[in-house]
N, C-alpha and C positions, 0 to 999 in steps of 0.2 A: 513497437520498440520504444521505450519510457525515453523521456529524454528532460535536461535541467532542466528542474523546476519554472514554469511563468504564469501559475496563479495557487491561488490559494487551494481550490480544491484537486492539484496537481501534485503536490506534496508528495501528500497520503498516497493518491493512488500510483503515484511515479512509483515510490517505495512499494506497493504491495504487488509491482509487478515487476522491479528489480529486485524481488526477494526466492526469485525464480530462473533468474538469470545465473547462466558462468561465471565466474570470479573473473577473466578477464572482459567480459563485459562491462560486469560491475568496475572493474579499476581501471576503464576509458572512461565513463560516466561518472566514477568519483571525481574526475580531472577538470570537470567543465563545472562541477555545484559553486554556486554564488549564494555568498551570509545576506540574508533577508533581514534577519532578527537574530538576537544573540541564539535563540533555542535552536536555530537554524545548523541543522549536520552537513558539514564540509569539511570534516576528516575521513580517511578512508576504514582507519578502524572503527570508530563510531558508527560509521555507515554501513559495516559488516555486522556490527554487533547489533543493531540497528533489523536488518535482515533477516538475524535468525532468528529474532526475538517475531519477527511476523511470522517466518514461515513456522515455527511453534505454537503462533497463538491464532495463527488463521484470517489476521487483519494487521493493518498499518494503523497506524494513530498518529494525527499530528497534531501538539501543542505547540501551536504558536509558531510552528516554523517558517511560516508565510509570511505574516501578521499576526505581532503579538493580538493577544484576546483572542484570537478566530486558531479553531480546529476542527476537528472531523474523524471520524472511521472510514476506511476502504475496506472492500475482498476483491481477490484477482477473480474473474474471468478466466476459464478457462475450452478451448474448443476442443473439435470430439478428436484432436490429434492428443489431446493431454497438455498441449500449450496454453502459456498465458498470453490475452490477446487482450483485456482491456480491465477494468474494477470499475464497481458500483461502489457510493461514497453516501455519507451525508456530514453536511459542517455548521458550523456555528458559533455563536458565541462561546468563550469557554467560560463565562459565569453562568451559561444554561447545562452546556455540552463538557462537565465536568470526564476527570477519567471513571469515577464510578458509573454517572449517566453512559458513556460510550461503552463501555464492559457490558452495562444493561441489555445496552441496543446491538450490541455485535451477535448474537444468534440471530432475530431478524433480519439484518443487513446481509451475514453469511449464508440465510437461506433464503434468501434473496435474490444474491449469489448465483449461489446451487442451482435455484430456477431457470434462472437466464443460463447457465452453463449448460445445462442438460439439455436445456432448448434447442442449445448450439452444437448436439449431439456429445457431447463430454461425458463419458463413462468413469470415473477415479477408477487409474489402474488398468485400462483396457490396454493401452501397450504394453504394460507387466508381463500379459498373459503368453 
């Protein structure tokens, strides 16, 4: 269970595993965010808008919300119930780890991902059926 932000590479992955969560989860956990840096999201709409924009694109991204200069990509983790249980990340500086470099690297990171999920028996969609 994600909980406020307390390092840099916590960010991202916090977000790309409350991007899986209920809304009232999400709006206990928007109550408790602490401003790091101005980029840093501590509104609740932002934080939703924030959300969908992962669970569309498959990863979190954080500029600078930690620490200006430093960010990263995450993907959730998921076990073979179809829950989210953890993300794989990587972070950096953002004069190396621009948003085009992180778009770059997000298929690798995602099947990355993938890997360690299936590991952890994750079928996408096996409770659907």
């Amino acid at each position: 269970t994600p909980k406020p932000s307390s390092a840099a590479s916590d960010v991202y992955k916090r977000q790309a595993l409350l991007a899986y969560q209920p809304d009232g989860y999400v709006e206990r956990y928007a109550e408790q965010l602490v401003r790091h840096t101005p980029s840093t999201i501590v509104s609740m709409a932002l934080l939703k808008d924030e959300l969908r924009k992962i669970a569309r694109a498959g990863y979190a991204v954080n500029r600078g919300e930690w620490r200006e200069g430093v960010g990263g990509l995450a993907v959730t983790l998921f076990n073979s119930l179809d829950q989210p249980v953890a993300a794989v990340g990587i972070s950096g500086p953002l004069d190396r780890l621009s948003a085009a470099r992180m778009k770059q690297l997000a298929p690798d990171v995602s099947a990355c991902a993938q890997a360690i999920s299936q590991g952890m028996g994750y079928r996408r969609g096996f409770l659907d059926q």
